[in-house]
C-alpha positions in Angstrom: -38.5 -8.6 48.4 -37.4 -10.1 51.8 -33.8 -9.2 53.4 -31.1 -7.3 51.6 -29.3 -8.1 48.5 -26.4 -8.9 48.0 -24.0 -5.1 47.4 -23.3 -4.4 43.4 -20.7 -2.5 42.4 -22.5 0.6 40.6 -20.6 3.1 38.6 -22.7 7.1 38.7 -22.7 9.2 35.9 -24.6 12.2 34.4 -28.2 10.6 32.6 -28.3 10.8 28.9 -31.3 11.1 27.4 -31.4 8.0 25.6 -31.9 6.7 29.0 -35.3 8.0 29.8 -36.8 4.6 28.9 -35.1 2.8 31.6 -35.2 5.8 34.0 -39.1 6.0 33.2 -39.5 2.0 34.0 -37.3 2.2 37.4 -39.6 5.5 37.9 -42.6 3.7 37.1 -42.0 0.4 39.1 -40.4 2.5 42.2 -43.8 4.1 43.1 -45.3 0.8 42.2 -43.3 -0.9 45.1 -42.8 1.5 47.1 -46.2 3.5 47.2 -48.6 0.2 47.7 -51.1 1.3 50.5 -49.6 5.1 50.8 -51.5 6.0 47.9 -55.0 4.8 45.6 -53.7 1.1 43.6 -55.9 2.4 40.7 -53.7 5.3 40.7 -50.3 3.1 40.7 -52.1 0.6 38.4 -52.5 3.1 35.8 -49.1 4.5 35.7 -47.4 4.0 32.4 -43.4 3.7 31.5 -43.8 4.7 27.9 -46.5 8.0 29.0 -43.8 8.7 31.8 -40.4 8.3 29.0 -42.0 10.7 27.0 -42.4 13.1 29.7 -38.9 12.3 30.8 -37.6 13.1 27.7 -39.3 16.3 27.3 -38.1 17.4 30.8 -34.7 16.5 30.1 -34.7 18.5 26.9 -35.4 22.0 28.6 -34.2 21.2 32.6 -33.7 24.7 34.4 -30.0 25.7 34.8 -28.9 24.0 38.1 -30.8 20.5 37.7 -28.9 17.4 37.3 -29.9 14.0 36.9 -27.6 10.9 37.7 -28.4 7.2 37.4 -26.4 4.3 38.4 -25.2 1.4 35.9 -24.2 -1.6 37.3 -21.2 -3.7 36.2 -22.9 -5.1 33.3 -23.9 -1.3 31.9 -27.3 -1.5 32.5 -29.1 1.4 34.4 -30.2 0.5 37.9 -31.1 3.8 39.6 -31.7 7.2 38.5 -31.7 10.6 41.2 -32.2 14.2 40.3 -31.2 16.9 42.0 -30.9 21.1 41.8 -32.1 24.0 43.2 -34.5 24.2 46.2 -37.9 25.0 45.0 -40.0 26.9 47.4 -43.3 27.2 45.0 -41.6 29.1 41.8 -38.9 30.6 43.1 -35.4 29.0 43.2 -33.2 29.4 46.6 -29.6 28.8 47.5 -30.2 25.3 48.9 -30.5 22.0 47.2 -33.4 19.9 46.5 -33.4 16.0 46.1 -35.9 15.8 43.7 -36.2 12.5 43.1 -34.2 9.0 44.5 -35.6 5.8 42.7 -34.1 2.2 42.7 -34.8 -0.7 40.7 -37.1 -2.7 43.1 -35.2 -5.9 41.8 -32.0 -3.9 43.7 -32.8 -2.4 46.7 -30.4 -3.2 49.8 -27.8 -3.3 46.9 -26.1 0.0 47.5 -27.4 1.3 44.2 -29.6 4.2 46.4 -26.6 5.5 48.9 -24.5 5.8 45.7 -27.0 8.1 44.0 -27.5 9.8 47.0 -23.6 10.1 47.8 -22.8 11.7 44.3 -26.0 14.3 44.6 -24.6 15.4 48.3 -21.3 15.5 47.1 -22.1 17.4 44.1 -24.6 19.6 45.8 -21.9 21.0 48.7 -19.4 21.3 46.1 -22.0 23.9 44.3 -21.7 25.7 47.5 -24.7 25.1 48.8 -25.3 25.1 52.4 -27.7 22.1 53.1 -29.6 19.9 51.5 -33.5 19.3 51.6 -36.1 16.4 50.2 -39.6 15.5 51.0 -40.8 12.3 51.6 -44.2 10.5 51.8 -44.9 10.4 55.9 -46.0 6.8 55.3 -42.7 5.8 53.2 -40.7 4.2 56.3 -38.4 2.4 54.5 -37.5 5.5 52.5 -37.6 7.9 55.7 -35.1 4.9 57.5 -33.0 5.4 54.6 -32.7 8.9 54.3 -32.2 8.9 58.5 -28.9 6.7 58.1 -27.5 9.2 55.5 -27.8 12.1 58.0 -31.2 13.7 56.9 -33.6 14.1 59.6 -37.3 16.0 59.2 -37.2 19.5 60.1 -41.0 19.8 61.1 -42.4 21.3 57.8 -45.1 19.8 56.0 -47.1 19.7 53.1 -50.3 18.3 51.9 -50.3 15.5 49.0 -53.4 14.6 46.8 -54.0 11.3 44.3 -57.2 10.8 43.5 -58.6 12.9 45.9 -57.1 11.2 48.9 -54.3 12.6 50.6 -51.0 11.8 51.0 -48.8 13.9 53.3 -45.4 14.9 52.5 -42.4 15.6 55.2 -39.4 17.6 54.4 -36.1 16.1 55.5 -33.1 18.4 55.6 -29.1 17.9 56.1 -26.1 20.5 56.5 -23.8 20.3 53.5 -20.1 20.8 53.6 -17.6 20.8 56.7 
């Protein structure tokens, strides 16, 4: 996609679970587009909506206490985004900050708006639950995403983490941002 579209009018809401499907597919297509040459094609090639909406679907069925997901419908009803958000998760244990799980756009609508209203609702939510700040990681290669998460007041806050596909690796930076006042 070349240049930004044009902005849609998106409307956020609490995911249902007869939306895994189309949360799978945006899922799906997401690290399609936005993974090329970060991470193995055979990998990317091989990743399935309906093996990944039945996963979904099992997730949502039994998410921990604290975990929300979100999507974004545009005008016309149809899901465009999804985000998840909860606790912070430092290996199994839960802690007091919050955790952007996962931020993924229709490719078809990115530069829409759809991502910084997803985003917008999880922050808001998130410092209404009282937490103090906010954290995500994201792939060190993923500039676009790292851009994005830059203009909405994240920055990295020097931790990082190995990543494996396939055997090769794919580093991970955490990005973190002050919640509330």
């Amino acid at each position: 996609m070349s240049g930004p579209q044009a902005r849609v009018r998106v409307r956020v809401r609490e995911m249902f679970l007869g939306d895994c499907d189309r949360v799978s597919l945006i899922r799906v297509r997401g690290w399609q587009s936005a993974y090329r040459g970060l991470m193995p094609q055979q990998h990317l090639d091989a990743m399935d909506p309906a093996a990944d909406a039945q996963r979904r679907r099992a997730l949502f069925a039994r998410a921990p206490l604290g975990v929300l997901n979100l999507v974004a419908e545009d005008e016309g009803g149809e899901v465009v985004g999804w985000a998840c958000h909860g606790p912070y998760r430092d290996g199994e244990v839960r802690t007091a900050d919050a955790e952007l799980y996962a931020l993924y756009v229709d490719p078809g609508r990115l530069g829409a708006g759809v991502g910084r209203a997803l985003l917008g609702e999880s922050v808001r939510r998130c410092a209404s639950a009282g937490h103090a700040r906010m954290l995500l990681w994201v792939l060190k290669g993923n500039t676009r995403a790292r851009r994005f998460y830059e203009r909405a007041g994240f920055g990295p806050d020097g931790t990082e983490e190995p990543f494996e596909v396939d055997g090769v690796p794919v580093p991970e930076v955490r990005y973190a941002r002050p919640l509330g006042d």
